[in-house]
NUPA-57847 format. One record per atom (N, C-alpha, C): x, y, z; atom name. Coordinates in Angstrom, 2 decimals, always signed. Each point is the difference from the previous one (the first is absolute). Layout:
! NUPA-57847
[atom [X; Y; Z]; 'CA']
...
***
This chain:
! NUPA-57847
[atom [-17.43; -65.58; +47.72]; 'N']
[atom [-0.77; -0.94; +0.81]; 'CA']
[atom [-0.27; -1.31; -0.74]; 'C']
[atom [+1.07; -0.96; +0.29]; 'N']
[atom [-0.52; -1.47; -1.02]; 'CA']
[atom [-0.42; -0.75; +1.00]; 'C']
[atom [-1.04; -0.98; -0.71]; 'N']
[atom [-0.76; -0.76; +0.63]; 'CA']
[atom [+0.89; -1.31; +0.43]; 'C']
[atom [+1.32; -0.08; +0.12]; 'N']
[atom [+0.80; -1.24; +0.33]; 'CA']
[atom [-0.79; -0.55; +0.89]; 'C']
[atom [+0.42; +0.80; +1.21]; 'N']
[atom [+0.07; -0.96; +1.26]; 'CA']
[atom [-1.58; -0.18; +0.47]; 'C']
[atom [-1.02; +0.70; -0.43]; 'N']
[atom [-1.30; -0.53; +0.16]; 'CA']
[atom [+0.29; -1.09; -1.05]; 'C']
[atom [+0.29; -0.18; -1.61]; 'N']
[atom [-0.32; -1.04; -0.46]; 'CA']
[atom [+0.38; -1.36; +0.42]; 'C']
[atom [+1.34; +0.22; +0.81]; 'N']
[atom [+0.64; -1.29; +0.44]; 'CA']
[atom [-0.50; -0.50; +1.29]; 'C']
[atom [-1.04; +0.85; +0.91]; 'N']
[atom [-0.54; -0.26; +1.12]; 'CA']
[atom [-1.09; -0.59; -0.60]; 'C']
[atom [-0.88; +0.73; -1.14]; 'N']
[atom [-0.95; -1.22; -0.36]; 'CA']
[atom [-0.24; -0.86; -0.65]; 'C']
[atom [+1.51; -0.46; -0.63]; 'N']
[atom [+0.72; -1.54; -0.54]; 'CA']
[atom [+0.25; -0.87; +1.10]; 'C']
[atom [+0.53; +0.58; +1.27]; 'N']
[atom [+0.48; -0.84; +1.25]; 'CA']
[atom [-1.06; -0.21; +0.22]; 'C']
[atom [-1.13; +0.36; +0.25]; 'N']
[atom [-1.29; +0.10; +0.72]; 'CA']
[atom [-1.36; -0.87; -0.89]; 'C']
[atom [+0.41; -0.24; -1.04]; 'N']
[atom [-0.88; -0.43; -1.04]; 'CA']
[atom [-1.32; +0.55; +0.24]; 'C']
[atom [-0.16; +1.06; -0.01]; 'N']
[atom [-0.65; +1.35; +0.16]; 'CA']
[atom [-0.62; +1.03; -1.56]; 'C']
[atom [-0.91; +0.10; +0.10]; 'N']
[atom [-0.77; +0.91; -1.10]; 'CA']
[atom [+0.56; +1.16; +0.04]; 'C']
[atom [+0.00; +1.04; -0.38]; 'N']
[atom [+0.15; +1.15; -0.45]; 'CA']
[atom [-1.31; +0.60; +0.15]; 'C']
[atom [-1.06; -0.17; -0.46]; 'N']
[atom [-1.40; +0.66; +0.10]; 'CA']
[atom [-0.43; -0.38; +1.21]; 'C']
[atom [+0.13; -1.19; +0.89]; 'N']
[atom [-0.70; -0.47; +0.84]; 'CA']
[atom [+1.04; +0.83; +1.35]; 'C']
[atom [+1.01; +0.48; -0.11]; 'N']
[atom [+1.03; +0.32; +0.77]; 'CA']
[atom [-0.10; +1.65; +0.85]; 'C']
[atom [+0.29; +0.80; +0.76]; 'N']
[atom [-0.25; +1.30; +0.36]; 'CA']
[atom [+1.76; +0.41; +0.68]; 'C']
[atom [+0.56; +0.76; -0.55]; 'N']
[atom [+1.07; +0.66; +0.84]; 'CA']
[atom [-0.16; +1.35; +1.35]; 'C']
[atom [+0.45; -0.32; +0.31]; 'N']
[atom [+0.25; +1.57; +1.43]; 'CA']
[atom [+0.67; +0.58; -0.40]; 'C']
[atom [+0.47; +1.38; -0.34]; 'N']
[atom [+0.78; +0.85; -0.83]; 'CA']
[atom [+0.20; +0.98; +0.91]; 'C']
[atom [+1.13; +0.37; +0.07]; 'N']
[atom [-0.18; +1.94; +0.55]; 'CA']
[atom [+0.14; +0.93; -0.61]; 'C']
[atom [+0.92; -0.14; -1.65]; 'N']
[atom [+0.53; +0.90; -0.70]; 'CA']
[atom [-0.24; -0.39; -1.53]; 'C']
[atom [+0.33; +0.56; -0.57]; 'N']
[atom [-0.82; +0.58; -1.23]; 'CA']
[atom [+0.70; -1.06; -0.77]; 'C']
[atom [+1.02; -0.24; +0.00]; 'N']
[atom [+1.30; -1.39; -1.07]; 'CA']
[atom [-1.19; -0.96; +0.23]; 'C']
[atom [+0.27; -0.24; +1.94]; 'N']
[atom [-0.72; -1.35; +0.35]; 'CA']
[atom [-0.80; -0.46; -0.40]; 'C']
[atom [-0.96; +1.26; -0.54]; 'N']
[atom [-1.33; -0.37; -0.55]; 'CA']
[atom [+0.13; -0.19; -1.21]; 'C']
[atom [+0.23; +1.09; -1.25]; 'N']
[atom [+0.51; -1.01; -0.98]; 'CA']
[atom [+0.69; -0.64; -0.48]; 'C']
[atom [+1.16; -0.82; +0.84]; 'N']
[atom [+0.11; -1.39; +0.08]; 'CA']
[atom [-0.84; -0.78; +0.11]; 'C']
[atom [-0.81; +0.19; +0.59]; 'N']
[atom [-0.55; -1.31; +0.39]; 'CA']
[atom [-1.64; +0.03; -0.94]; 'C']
[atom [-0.51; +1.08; -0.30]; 'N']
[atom [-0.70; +0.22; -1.11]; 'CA']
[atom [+0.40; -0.77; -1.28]; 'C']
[atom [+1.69; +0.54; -0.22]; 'N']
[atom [+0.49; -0.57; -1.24]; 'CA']
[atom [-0.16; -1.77; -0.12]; 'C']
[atom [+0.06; -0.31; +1.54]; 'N']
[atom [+0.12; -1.74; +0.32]; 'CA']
[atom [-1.80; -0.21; -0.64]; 'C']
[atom [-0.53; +0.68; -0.10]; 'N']
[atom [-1.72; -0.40; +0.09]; 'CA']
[atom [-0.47; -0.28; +0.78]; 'C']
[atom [+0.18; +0.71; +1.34]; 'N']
[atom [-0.30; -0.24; +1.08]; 'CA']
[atom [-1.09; +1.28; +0.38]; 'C']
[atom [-0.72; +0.09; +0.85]; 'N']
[atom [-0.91; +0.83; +0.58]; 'CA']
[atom [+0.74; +0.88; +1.30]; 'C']
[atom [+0.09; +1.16; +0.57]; 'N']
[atom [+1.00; +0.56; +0.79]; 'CA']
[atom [-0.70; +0.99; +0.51]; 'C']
[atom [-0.12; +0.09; +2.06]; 'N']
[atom [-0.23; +0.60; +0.80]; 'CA']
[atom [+0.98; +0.79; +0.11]; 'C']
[atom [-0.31; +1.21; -0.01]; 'N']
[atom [+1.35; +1.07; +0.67]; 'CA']
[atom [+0.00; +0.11; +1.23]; 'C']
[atom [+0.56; -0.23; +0.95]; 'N']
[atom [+0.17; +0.32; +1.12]; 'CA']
[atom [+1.24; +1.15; +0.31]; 'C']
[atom [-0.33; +1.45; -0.11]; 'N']
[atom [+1.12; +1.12; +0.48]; 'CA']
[atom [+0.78; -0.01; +1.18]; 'C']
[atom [+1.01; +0.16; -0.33]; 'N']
[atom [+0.85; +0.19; +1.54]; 'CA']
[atom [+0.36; +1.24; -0.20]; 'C']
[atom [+1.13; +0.35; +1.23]; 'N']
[atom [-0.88; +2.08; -0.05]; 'CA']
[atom [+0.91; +0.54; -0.83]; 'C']
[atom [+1.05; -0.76; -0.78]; 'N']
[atom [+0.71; +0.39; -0.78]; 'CA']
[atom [-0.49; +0.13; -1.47]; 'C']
[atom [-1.35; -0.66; -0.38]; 'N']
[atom [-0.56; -0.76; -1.11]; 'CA']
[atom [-0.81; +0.79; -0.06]; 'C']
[atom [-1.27; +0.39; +0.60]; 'N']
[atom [-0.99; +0.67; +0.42]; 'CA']
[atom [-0.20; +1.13; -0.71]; 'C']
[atom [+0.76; +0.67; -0.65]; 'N']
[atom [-0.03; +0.69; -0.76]; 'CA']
[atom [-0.24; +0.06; -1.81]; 'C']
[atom [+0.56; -0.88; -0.34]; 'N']
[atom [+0.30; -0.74; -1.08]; 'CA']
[atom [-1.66; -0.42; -0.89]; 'C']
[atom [+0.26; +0.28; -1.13]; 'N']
[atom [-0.97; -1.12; -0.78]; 'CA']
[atom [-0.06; -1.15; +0.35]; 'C']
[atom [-1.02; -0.89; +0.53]; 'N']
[atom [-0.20; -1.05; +0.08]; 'CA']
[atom [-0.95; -0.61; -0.94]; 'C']
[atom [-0.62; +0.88; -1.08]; 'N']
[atom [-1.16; -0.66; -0.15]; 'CA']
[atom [-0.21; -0.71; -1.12]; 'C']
[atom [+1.42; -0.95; -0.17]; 'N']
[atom [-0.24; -1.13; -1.21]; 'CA']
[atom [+0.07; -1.28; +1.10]; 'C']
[atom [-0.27; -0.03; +1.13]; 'N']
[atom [-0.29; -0.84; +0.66]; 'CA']
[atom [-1.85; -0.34; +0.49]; 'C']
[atom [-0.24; -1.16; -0.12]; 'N']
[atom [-1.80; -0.57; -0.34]; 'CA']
[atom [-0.63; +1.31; +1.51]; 'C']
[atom [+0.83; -0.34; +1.18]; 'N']
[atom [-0.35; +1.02; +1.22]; 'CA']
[atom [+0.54; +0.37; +0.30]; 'C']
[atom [+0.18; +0.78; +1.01]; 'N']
[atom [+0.45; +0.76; +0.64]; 'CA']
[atom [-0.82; -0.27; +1.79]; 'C']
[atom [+1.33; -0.27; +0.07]; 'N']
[atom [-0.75; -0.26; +2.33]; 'CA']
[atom [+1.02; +1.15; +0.36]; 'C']
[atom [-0.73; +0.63; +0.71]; 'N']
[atom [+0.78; +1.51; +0.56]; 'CA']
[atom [-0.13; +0.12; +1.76]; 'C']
[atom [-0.40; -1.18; +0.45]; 'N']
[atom [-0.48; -0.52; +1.39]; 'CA']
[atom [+1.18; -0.74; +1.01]; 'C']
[atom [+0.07; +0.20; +0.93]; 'N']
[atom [+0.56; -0.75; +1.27]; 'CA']
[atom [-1.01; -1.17; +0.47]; 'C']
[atom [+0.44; -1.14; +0.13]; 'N']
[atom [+0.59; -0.42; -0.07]; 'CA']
[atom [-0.49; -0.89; -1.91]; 'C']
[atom [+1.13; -0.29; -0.14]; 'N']
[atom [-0.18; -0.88; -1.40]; 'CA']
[atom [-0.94; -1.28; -0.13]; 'C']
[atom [-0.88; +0.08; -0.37]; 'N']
[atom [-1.25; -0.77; +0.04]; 'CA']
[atom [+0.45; -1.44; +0.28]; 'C']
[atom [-0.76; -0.96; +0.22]; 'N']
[atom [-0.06; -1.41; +0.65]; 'CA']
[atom [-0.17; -0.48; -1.64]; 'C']
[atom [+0.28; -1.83; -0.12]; 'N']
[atom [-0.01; -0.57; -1.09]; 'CA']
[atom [-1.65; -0.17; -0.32]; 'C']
[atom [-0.55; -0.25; +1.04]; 'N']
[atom [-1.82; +0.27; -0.50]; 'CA']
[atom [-0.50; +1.44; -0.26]; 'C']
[atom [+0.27; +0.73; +0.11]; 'N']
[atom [-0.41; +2.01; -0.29]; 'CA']
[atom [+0.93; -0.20; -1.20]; 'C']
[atom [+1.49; -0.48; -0.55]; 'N']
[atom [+0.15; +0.00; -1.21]; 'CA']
[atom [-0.70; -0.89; -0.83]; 'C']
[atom [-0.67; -0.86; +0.15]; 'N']
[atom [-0.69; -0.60; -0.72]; 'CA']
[atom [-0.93; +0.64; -0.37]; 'C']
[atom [-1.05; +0.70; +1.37]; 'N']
[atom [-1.42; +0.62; -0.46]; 'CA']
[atom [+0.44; +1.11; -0.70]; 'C']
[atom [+1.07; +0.85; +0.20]; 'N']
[atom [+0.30; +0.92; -0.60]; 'CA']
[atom [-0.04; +0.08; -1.57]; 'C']
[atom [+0.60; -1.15; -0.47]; 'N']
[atom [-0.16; -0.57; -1.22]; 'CA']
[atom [-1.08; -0.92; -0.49]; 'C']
[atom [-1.17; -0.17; +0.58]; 'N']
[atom [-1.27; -0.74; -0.34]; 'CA']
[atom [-0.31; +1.22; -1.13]; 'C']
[atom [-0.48; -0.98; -1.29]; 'N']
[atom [-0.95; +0.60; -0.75]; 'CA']
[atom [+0.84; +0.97; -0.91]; 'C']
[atom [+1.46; -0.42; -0.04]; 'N']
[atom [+1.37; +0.66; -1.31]; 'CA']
[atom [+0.11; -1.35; -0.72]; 'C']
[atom [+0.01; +0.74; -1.61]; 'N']
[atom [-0.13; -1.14; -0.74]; 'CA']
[atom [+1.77; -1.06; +0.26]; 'C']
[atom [-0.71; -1.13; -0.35]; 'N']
[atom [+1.21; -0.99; +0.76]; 'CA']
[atom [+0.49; -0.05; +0.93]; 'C']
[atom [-0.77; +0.46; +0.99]; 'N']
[atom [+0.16; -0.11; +1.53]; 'CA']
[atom [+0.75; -1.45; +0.52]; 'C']
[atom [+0.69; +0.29; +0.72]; 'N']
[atom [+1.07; -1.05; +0.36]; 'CA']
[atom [-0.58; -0.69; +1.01]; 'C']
[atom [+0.03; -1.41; +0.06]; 'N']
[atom [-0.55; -1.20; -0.09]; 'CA']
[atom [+0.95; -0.18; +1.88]; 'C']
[atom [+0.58; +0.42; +0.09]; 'N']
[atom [+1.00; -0.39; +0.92]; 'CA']
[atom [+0.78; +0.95; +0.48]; 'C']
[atom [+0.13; +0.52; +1.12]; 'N']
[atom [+1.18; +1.35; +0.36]; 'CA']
[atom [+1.28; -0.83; +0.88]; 'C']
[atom [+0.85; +0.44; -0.65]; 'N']
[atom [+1.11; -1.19; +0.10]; 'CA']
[atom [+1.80; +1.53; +0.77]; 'C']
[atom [+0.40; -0.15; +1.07]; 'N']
[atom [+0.89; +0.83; +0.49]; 'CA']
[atom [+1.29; -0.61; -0.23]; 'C']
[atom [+0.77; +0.06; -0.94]; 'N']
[atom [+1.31; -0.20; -0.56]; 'CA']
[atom [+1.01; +0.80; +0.98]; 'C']
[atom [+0.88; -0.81; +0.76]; 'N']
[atom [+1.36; +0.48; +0.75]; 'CA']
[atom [+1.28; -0.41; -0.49]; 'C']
[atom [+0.93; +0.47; -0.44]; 'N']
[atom [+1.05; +0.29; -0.65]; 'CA']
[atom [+0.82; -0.70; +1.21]; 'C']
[atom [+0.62; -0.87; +0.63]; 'N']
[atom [+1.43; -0.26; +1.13]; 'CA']
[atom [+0.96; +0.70; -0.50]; 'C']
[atom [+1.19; -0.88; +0.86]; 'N']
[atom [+1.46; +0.45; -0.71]; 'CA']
[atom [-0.07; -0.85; -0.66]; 'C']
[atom [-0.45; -0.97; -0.75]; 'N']
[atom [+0.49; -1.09; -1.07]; 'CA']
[atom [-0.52; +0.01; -1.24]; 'C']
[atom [-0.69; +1.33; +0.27]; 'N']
[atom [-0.81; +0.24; -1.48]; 'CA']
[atom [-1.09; -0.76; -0.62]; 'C']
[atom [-0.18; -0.80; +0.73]; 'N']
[atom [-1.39; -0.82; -0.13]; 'CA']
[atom [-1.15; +0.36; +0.24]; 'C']
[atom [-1.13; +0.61; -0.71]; 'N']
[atom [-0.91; +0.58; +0.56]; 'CA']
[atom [-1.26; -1.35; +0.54]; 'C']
[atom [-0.31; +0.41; +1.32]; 'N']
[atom [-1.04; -0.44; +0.93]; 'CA']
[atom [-1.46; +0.06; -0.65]; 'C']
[atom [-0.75; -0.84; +0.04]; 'N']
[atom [-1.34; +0.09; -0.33]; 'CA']
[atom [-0.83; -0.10; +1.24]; 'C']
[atom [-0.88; +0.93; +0.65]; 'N']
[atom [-0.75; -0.60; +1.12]; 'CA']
[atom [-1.48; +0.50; -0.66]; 'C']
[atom [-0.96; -0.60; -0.45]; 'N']
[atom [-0.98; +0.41; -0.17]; 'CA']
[atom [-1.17; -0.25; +0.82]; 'C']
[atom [-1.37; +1.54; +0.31]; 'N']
[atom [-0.57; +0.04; +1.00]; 'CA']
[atom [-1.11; -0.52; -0.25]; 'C']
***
């Protein structure tokens, strides 16, 4: 699990690492993106669900996947709480999207 392609999303993004949160489903995903210094929600899919998840900061085990304000409160009051919740989309051109809420 290397932290590439989170690190190069938050070079494109001129983006923190501490200030940052990933969506994960699987156990790499997460530490990847751990390894990036990033903070990481597991979200299981029913293939995952089974699995260790728990080097990820949470764990959401819920339908539907929380809104960008419930991930925020969710994370009120974790040290270095992220300043900004920011949804990165990948196109076909490999450019990752910044839309922040």
């Amino acid at each position: 699990p290397f932290p590439d392609l989170y690190l190069e999303a938050l070079s494109r993004l001129n983006a923190d690492a501490a200030a940052s949160v990933a969506i994960e489903d699987s156990a790499n995903g997460i530490r990847a993106a751990r390894s990036a210094g990033m903070r990481v929600i597991a979200y299981p899919n029913p293939l995952t669900r089974h699995l260790d998840l728990s080097e990820a900061t949470r764990i959401h085990d819920e339908e539907p996947l929380m809104s960008f304000s419930e991930l925020r409160d969710w994370f009120h009051g974790l040290p270095d709480e992220p300043v900004e919740v920011v949804d990165v989309a990948f196109p076909l051109d490999g450019v990752p999207t910044r839309i922040v809420k």
